[in-house]
Biopython code that builds the backbone (N, CA, C, O; Angstrom):
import numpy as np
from Bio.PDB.StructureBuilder import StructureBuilder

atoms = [
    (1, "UNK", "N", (85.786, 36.142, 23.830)),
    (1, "UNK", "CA", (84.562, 36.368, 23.082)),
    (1, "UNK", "C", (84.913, 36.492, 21.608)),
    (1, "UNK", "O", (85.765, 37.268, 21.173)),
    (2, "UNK", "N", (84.260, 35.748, 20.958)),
    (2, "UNK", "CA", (84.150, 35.729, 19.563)),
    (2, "UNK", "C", (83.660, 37.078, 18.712)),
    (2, "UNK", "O", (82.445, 37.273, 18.700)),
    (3, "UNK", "N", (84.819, 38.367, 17.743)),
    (3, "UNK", "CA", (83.662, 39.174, 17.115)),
    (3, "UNK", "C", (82.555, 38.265, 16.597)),
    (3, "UNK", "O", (82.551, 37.087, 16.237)),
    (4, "UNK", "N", (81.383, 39.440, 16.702)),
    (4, "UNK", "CA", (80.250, 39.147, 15.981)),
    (4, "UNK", "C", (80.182, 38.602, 14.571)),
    (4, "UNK", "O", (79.077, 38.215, 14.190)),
    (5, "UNK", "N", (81.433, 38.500, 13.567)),
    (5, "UNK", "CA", (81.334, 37.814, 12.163)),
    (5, "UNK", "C", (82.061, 36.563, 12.240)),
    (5, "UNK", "O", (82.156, 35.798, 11.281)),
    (6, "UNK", "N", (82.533, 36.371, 13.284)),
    (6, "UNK", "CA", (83.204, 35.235, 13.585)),
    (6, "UNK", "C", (82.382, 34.465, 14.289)),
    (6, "UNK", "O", (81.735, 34.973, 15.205)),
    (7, "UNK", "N", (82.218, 32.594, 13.870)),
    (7, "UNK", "CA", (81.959, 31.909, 15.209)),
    (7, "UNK", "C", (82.889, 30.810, 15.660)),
    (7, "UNK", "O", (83.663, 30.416, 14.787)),
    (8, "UNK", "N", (82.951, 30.385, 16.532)),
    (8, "UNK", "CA", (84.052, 29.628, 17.320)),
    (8, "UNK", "C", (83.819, 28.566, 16.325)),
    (8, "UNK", "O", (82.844, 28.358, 15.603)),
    (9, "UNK", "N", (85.067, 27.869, 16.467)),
    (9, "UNK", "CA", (85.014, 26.861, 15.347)),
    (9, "UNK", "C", (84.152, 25.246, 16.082)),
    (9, "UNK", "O", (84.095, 24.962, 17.279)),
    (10, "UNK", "N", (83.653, 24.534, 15.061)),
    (10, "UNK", "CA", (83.353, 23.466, 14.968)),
    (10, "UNK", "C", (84.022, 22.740, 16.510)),
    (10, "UNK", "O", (85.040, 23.429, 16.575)),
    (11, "UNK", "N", (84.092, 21.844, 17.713)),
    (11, "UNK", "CA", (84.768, 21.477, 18.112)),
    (11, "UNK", "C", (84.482, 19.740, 18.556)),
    (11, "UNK", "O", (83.394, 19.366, 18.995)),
    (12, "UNK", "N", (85.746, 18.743, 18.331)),
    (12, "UNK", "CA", (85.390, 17.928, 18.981)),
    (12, "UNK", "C", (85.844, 17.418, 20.331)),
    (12, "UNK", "O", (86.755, 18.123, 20.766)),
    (13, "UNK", "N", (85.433, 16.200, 21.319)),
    (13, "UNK", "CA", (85.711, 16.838, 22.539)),
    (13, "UNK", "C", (86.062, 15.369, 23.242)),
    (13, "UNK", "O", (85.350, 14.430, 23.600)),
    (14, "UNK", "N", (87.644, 15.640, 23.271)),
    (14, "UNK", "CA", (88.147, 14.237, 23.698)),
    (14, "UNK", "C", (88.352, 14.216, 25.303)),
    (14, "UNK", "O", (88.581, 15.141, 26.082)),
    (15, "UNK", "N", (88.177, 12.734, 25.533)),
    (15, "UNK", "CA", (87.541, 12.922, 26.731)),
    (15, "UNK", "C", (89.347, 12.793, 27.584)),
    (15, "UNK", "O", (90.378, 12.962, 26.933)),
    (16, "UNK", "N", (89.334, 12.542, 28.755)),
    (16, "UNK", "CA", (90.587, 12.493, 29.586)),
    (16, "UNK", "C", (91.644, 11.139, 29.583)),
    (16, "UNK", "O", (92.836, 10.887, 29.757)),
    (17, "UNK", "N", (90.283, 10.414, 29.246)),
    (17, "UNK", "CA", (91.084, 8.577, 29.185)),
    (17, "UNK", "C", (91.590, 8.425, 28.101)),
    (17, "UNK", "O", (92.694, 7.880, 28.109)),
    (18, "UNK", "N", (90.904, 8.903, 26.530)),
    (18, "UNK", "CA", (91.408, 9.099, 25.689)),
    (18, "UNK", "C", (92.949, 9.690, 25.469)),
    (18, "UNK", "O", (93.961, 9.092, 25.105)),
    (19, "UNK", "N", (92.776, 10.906, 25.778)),
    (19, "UNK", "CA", (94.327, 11.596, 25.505)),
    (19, "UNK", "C", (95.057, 10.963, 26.421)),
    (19, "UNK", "O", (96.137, 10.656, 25.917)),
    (20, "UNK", "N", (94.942, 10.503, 27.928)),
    (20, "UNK", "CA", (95.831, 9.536, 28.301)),
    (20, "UNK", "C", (96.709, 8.547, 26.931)),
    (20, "UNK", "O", (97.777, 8.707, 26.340)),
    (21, "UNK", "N", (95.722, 7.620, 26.864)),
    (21, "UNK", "CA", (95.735, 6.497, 26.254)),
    (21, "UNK", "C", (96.456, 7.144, 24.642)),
    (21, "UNK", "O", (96.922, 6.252, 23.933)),
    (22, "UNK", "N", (96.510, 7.923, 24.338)),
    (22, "UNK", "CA", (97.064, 8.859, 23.215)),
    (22, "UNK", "C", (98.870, 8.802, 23.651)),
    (22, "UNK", "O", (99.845, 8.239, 23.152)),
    (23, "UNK", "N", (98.668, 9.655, 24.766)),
    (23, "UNK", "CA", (99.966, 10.348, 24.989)),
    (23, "UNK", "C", (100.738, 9.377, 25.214)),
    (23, "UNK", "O", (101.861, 9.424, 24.711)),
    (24, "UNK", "N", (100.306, 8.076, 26.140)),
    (24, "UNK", "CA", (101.312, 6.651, 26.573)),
    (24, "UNK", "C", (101.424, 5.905, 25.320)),
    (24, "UNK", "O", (102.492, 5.323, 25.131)),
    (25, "UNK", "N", (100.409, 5.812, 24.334)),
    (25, "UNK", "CA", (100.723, 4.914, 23.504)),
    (25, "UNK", "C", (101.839, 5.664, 22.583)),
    (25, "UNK", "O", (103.011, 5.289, 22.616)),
    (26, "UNK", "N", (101.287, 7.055, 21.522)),
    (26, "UNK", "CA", (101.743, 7.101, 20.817)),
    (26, "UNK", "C", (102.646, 8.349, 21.245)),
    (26, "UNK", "O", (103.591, 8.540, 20.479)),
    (27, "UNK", "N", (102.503, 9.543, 22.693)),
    (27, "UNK", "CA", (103.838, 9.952, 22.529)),
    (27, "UNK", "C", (104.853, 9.439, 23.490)),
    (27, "UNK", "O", (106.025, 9.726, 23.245)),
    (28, "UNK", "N", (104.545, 8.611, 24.714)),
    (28, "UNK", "CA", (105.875, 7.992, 25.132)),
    (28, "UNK", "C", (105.933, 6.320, 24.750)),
    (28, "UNK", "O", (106.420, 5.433, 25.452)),
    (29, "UNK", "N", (105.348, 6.195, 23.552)),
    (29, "UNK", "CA", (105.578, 5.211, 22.573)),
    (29, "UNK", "C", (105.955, 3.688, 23.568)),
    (29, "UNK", "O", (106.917, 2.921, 23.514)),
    (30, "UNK", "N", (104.689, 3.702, 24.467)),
    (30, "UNK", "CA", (104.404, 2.602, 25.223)),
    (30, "UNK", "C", (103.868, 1.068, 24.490)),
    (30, "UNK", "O", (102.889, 1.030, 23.745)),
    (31, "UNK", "N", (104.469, 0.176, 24.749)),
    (31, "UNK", "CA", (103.692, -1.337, 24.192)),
    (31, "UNK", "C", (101.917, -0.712, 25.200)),
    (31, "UNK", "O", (101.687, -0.109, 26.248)),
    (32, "UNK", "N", (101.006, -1.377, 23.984)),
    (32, "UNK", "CA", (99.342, -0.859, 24.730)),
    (32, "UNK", "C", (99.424, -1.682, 26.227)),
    (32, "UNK", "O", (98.668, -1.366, 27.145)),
    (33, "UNK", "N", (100.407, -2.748, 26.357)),
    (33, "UNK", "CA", (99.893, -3.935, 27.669)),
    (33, "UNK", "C", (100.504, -2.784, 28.802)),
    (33, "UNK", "O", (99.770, -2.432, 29.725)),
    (34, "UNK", "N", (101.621, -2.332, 28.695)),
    (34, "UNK", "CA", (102.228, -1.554, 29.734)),
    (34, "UNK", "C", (101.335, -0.203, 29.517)),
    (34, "UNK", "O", (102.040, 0.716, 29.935)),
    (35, "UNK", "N", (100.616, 0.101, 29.245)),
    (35, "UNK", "CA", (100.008, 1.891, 28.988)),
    (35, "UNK", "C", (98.476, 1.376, 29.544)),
    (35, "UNK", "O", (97.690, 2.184, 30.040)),
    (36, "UNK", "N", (98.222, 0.224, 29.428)),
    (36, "UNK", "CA", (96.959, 0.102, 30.024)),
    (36, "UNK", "C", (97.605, 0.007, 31.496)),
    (36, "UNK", "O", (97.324, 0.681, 32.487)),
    (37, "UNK", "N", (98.404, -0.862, 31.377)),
    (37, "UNK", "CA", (98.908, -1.197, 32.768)),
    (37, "UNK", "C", (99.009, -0.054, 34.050)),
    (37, "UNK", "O", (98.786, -0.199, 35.252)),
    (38, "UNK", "N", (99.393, 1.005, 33.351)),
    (38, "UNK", "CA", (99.745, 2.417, 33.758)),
    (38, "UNK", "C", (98.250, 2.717, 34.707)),
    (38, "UNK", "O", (98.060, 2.731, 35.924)),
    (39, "UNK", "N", (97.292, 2.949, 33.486)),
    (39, "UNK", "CA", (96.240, 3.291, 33.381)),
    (39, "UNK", "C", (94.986, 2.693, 34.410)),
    (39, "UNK", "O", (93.869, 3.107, 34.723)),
    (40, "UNK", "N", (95.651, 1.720, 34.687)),
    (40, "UNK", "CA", (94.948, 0.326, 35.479)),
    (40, "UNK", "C", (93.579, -0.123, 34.507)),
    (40, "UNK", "O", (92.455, -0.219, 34.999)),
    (41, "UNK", "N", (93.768, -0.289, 33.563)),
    (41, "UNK", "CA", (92.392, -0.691, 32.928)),
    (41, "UNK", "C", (92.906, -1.922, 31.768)),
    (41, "UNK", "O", (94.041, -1.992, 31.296)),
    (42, "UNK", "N", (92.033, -2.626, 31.532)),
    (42, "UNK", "CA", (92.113, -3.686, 30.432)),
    (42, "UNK", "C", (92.675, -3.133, 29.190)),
    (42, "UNK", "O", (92.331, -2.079, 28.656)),
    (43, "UNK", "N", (93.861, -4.219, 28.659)),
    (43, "UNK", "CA", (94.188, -3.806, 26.951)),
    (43, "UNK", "C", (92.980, -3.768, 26.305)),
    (43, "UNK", "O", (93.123, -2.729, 25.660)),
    (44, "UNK", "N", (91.960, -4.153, 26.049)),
    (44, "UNK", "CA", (90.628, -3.814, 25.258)),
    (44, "UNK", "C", (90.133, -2.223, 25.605)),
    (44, "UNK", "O", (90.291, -1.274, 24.837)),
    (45, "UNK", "N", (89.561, -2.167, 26.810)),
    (45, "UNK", "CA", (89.648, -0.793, 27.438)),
    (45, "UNK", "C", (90.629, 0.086, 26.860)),
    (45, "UNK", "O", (90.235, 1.222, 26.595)),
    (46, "UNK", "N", (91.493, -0.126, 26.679)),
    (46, "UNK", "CA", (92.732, 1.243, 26.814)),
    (46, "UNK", "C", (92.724, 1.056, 25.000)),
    (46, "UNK", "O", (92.675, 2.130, 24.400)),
    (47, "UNK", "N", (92.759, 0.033, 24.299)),
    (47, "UNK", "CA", (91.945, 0.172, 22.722)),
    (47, "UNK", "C", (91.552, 1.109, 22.181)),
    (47, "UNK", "O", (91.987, 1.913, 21.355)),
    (48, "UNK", "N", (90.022, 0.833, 23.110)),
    (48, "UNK", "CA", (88.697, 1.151, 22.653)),
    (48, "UNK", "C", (88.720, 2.832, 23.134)),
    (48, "UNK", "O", (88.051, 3.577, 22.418)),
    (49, "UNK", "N", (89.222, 3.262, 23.934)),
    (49, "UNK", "CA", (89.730, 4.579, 24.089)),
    (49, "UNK", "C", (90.942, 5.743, 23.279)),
    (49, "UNK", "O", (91.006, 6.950, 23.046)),
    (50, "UNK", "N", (91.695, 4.642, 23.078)),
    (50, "UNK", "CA", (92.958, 5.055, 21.783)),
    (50, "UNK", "C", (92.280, 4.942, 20.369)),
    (50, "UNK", "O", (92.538, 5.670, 19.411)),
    (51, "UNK", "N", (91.165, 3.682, 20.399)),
    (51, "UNK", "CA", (90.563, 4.074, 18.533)),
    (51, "UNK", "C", (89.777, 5.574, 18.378)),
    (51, "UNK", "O", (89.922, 6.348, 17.431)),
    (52, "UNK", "N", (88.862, 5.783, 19.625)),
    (52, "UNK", "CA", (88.366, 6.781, 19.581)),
    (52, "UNK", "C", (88.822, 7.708, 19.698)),
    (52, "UNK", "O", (88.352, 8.565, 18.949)),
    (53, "UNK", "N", (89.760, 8.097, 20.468)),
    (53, "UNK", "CA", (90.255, 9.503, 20.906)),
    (53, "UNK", "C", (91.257, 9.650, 19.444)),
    (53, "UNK", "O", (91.037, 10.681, 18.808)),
    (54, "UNK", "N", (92.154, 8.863, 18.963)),
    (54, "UNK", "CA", (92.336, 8.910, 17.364)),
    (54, "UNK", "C", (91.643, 9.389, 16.588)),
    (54, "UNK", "O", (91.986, 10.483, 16.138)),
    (55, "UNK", "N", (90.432, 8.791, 16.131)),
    (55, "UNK", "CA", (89.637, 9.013, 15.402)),
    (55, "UNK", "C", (89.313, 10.697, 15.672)),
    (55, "UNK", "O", (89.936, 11.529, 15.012)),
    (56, "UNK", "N", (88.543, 11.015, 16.439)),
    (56, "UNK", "CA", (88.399, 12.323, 16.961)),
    (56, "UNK", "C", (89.350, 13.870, 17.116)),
    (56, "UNK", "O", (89.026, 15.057, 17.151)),
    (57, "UNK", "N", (90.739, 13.083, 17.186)),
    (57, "UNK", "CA", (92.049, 13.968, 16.574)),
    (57, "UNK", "C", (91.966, 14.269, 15.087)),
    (57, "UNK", "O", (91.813, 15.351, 14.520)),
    (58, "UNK", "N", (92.112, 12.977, 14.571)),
    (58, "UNK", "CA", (92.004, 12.969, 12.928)),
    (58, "UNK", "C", (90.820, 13.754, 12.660)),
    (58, "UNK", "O", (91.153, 14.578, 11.809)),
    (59, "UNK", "N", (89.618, 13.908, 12.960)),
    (59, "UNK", "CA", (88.026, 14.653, 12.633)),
    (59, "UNK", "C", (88.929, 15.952, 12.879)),
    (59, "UNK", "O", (89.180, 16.510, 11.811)),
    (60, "UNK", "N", (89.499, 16.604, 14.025)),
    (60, "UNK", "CA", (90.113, 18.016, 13.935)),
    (60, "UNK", "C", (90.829, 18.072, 13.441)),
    (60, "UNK", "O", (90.924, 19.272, 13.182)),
    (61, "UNK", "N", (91.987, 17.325, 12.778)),
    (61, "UNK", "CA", (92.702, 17.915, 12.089)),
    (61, "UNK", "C", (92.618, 18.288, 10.588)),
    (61, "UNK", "O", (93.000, 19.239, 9.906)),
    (62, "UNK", "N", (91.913, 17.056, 10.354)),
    (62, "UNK", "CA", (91.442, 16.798, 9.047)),
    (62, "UNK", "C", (90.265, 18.199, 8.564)),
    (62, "UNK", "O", (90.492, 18.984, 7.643)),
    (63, "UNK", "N", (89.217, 18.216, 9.318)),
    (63, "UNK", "CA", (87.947, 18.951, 9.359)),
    (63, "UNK", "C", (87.817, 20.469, 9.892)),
    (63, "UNK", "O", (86.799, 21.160, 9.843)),
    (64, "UNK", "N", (89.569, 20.974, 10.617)),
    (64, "UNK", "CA", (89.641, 22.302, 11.011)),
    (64, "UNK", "C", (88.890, 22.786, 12.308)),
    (64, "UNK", "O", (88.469, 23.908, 12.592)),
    (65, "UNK", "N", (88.845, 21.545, 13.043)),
    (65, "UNK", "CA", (87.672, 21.602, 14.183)),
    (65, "UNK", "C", (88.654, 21.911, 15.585)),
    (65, "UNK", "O", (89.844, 21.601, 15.636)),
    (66, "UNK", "N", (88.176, 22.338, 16.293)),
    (66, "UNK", "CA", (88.949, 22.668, 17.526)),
    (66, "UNK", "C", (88.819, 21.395, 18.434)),
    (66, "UNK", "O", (87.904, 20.601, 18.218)),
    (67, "UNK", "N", (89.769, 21.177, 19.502)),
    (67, "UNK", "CA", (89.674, 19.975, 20.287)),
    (67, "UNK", "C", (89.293, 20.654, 21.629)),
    (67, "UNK", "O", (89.692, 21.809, 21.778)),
    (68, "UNK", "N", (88.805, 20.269, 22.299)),
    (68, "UNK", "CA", (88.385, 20.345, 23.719)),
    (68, "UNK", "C", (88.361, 19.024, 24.294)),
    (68, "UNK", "O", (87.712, 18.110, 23.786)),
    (69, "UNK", "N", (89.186, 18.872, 25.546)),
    (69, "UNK", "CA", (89.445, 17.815, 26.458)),
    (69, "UNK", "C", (88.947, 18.563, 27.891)),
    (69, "UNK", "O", (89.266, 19.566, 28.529)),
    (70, "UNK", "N", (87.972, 17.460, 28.007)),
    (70, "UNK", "CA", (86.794, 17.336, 29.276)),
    (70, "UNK", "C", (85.750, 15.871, 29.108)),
    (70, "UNK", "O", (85.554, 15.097, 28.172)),
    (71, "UNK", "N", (85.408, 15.928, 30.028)),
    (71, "UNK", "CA", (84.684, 14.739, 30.704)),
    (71, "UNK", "C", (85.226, 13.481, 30.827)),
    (71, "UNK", "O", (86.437, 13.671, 30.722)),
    (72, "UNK", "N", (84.986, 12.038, 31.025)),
    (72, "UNK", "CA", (85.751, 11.106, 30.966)),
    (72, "UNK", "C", (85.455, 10.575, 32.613)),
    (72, "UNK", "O", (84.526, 11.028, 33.281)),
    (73, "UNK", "N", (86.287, 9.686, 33.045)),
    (73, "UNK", "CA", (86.157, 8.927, 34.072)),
    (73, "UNK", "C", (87.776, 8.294, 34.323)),
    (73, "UNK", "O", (88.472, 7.396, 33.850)),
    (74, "UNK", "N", (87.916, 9.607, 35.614)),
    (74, "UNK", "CA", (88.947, 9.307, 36.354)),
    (74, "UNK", "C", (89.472, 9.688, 37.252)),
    (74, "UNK", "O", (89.043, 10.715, 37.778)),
    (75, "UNK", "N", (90.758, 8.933, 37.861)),
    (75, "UNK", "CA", (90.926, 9.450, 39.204)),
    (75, "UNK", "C", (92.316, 10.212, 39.077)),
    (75, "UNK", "O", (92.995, 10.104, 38.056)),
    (76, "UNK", "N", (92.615, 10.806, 39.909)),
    (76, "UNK", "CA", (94.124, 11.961, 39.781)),
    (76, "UNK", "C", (94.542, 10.720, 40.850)),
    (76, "UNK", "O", (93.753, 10.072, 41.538)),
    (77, "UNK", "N", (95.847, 10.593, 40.796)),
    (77, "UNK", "CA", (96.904, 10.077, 41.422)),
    (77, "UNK", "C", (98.186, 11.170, 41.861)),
    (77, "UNK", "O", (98.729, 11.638, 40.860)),
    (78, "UNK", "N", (98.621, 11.538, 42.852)),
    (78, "UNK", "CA", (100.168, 12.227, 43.272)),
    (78, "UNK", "C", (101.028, 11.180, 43.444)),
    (78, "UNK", "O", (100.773, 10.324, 44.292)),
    (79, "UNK", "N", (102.234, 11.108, 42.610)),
    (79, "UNK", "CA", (103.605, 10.939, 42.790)),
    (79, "UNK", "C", (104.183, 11.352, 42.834)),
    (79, "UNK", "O", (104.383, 12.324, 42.105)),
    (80, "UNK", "N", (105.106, 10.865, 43.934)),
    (80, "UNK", "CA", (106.268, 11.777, 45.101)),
    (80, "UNK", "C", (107.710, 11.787, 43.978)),
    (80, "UNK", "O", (108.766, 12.309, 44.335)),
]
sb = StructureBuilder()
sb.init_structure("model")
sb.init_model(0)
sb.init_chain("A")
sb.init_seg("    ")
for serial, (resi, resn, name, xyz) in enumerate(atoms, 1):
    if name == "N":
        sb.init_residue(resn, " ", resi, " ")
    sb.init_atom(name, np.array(xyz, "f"), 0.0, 1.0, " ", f" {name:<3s}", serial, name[0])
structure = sb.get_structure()
């Protein structure tokens, strides 16, 4: 709970495919064809998810905004 003179900060809210598509591209510094590949979705797809979820990092970091990761469209996989 937030004191009363405080309010929670600004937040923006990256979704699950995004920070995927984040973490394969730019932190295990994947070519996009193999990170979509991962991902099972089209290099355009896995793009159009990395421009945004970028963009939306940069808005918090830049703008002091908090990130929240939720919603999105996907499935959990277990490997043994």
């Amino acid at each position: 709970m937030w004191p009363p003179a405080m309010r929670p900060p600004e937040a923006v809210n990256v979704k699950i495919e995004e920070l995927e598509a984040i973490r394969l591209v730019d932190f295990e510094e994947l070519e996009q064809e193999e990170a979509a590949r991962k991902m099972g979705i089209s290099r355009k797809t896995l793009w159009r998810d990395l421009k945004s979820g970028r963009k939306k990092v940069a808005d918090a970091l830049i703008n002091g905004k908090a990130i929240e990761i939720k919603g999105g469209s996907y499935t959990i996989v277990k490997r043994r």
